[in-house]
C-alpha positions as CSV (number, residue, x, y, z in Angstrom):
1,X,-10.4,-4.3,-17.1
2,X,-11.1,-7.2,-15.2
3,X,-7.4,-8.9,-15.8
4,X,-6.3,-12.2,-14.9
5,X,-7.6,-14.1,-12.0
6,X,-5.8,-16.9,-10.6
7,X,-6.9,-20.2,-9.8
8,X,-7.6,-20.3,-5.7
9,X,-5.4,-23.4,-5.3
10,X,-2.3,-21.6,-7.4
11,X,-2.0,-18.0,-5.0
12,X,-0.3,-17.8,-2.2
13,X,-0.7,-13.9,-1.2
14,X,-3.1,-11.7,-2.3
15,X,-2.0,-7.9,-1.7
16,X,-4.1,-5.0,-1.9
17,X,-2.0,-1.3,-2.9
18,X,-4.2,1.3,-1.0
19,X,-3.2,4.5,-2.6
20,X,-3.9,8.3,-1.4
21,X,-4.9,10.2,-4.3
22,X,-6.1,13.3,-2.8
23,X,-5.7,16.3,-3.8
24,X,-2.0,16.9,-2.1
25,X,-0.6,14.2,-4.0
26,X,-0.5,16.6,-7.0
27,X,1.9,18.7,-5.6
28,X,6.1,18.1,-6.5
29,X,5.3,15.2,-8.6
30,X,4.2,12.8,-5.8
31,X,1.2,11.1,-8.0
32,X,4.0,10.4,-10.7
33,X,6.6,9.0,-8.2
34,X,4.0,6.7,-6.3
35,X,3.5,5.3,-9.7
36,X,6.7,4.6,-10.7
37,X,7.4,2.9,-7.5
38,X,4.2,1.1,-7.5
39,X,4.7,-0.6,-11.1
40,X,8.2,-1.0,-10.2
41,X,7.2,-3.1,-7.6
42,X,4.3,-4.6,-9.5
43,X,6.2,-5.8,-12.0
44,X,8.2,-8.3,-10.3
45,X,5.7,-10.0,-7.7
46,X,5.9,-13.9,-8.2
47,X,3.4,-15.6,-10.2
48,X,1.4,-17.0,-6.8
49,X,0.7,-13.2,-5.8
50,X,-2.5,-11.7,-6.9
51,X,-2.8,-8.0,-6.7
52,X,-5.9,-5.3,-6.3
53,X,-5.2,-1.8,-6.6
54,X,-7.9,0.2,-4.4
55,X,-7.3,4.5,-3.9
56,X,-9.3,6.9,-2.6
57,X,-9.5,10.7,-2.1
58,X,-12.6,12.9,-1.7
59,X,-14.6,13.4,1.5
60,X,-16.4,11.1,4.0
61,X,-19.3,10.2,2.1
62,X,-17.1,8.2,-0.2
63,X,-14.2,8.4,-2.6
64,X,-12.7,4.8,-1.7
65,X,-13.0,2.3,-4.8
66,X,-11.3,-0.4,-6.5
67,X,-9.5,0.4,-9.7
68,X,-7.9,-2.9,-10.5
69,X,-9.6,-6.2,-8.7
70,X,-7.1,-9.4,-7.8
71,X,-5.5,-10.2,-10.9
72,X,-1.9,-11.6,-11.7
73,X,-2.1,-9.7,-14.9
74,X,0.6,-7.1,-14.6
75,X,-0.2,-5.2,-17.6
76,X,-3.7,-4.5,-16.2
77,X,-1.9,-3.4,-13.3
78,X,0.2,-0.9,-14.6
79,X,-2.5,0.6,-16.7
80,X,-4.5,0.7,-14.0
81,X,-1.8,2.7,-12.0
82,X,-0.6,4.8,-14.6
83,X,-4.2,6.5,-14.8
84,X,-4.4,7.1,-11.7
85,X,-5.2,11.2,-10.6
86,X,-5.0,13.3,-7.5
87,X,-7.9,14.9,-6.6
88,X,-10.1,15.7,-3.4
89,X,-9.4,15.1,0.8
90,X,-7.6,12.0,2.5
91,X,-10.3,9.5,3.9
92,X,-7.7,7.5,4.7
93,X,-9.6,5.8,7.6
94,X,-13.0,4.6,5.9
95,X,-10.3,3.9,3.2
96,X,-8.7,1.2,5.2
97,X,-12.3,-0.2,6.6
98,X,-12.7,-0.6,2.8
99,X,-9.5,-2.4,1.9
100,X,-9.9,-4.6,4.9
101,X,-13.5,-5.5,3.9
102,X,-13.0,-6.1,-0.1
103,X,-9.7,-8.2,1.2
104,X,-11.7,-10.4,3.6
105,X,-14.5,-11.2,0.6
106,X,-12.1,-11.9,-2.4
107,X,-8.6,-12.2,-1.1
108,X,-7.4,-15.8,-2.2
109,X,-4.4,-16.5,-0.6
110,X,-3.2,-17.9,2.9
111,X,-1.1,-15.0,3.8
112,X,-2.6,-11.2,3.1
113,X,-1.4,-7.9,3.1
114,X,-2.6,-4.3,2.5
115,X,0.2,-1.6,2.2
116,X,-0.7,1.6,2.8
117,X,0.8,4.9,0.8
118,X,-0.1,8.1,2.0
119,X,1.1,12.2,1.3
120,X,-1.3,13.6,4.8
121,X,-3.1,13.4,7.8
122,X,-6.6,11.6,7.6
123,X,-9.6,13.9,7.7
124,X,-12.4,11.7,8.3
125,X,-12.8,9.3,11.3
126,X,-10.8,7.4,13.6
127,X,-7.4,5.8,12.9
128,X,-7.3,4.1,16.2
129,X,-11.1,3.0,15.9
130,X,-9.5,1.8,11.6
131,X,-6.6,-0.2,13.2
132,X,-8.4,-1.6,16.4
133,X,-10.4,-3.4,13.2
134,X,-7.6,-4.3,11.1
135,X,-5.6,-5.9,14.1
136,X,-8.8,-8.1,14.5
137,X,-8.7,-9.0,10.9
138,X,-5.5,-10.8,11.5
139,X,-4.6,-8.9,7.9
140,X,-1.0,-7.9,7.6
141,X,-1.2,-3.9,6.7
142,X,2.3,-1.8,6.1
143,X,2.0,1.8,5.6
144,X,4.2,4.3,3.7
145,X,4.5,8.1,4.7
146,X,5.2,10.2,1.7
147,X,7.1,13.8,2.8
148,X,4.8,13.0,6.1
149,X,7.0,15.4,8.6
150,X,8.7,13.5,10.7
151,X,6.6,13.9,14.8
152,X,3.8,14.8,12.7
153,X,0.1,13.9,13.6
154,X,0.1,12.4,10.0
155,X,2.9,10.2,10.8
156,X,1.8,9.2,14.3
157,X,-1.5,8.1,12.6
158,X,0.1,5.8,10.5
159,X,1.5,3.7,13.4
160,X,-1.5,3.2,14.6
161,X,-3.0,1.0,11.8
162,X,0.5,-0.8,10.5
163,X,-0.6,-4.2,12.2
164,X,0.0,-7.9,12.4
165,X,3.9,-7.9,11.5
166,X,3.2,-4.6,9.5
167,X,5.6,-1.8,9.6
168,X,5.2,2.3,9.0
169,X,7.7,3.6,6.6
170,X,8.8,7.2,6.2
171,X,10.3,8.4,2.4
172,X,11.1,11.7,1.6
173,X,11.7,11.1,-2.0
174,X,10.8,9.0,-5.0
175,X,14.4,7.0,-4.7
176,X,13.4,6.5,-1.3
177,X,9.5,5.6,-2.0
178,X,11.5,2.5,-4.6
179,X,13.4,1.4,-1.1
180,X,10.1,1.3,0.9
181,X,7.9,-0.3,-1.7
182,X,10.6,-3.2,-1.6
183,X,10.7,-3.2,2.1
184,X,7.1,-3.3,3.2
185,X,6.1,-5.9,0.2
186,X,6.3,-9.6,1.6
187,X,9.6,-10.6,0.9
188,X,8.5,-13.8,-0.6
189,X,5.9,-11.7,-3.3
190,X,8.9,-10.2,-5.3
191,X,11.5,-11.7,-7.0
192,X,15.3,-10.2,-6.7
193,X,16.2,-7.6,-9.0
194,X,18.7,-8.8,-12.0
195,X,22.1,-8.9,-10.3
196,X,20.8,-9.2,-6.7
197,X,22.3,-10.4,-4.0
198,X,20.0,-13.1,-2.1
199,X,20.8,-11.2,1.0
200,X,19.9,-8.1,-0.9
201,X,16.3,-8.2,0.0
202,X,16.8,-8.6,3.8
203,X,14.9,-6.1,6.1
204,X,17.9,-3.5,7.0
205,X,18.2,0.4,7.4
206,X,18.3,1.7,3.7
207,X,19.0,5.6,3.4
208,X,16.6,8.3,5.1
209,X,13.4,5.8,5.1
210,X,12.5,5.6,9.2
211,X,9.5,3.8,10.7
212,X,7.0,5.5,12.8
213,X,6.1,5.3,16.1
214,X,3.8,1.8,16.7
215,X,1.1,2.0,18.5
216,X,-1.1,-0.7,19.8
């Protein structure tokens, strides 16, 4: 499903959701809680946001695609991210060369992001060497730790590729996955919930969600 594309002169941001769906994802319903999260999210991004949803699992010789292209189409979206399945290893760092790469060639929009949701620790090359390249892409990427222990080789990975404003994010459960989803999306992508405060959206401490250590 190809879904809507935008016209270059109407989008503003263009956001790519990276999602982990290895094989550990499948355990204690974290597949079904990144999706809820994830469409939660979707669903309210402004209509000058276009969206791609990339994932990836399997082993170094590849696994990394694109399930959803930009679109603005939210229904394509959510379709998209309600099939997703857990399955495989956690190339999380040719992952990222990939996201970087398919944002560079069809990302639209002045100001980019990637964010980043992952269960585990990378098991195929270099996080440093993935982030040294992503802080030379001048591409905002946020990353979200999901039941990633805190001290953890898994977490410490993740700050080294949150870059260029980007944040790592730790969440322990799926209430907590919502908070950091709304957190790490560019605050002007989403609009406020029914009810909101305007304030309610401002960058602040919000239950057990921590970020990780940054490294440059």
């Amino acid at each position: 499903m190809k879904g809507i594309k935008l016209p270059t002169s109407t989008v503003e941001m263009s956001i790519i959701l990276l999602i982990d769906t290895s094989g550990s994802m499948g355990s204690n319903n974290k597949i079904g809680n990144a999706k809820s999260a994830a469409i939660q999210t979707v669903s309210r991004a402004s209509a000058m946001t276009e969206i791609a949803l990339l994932a990836y699992d399997g082993g170094c010789g590849g696994g990394w695609r694109v399930e959803q292209g930009f679109t603005g189409d939210v229904s394509a979206l959510t379709q998209k991210i309600s099939g997703l399945r857990p399955g495989g290893g956690t190339p999380t760092a040719p992952a990222i060369g990939f996201a970087v790469d398919y944002m560079k060639n069809n990302g639209k929009g002045k100001q980019q992001q990637i964010l980043l949701l992952t269960d585990g620790q990378n098991d195929c090359g270099s996080m440093r060497t993935a982030g040294d390249a992503i802080r030379q892409s001048q591409i905002k990427v946020d990353a979200i730790g999901f039941g990633v222990p805190t001290g953890s080789q898994a977490q410490t990975d993740l700050g080294l590729i949150v870059a260029n404003g980007g944040r790592a994010y730790n969440a322990a459960n799926g209430k907590e996955l919502i908070k950091a989803f709304n957190r790490a999306f560019l605050l002007d992508t989403i609009k406020p919930m029914p009810g909101s405060l305007p304030s309610a959206r401002k960058d602040r401490p919000c239950g057990r969600i921590s970020t990780a250590p940054r490294r440059s």
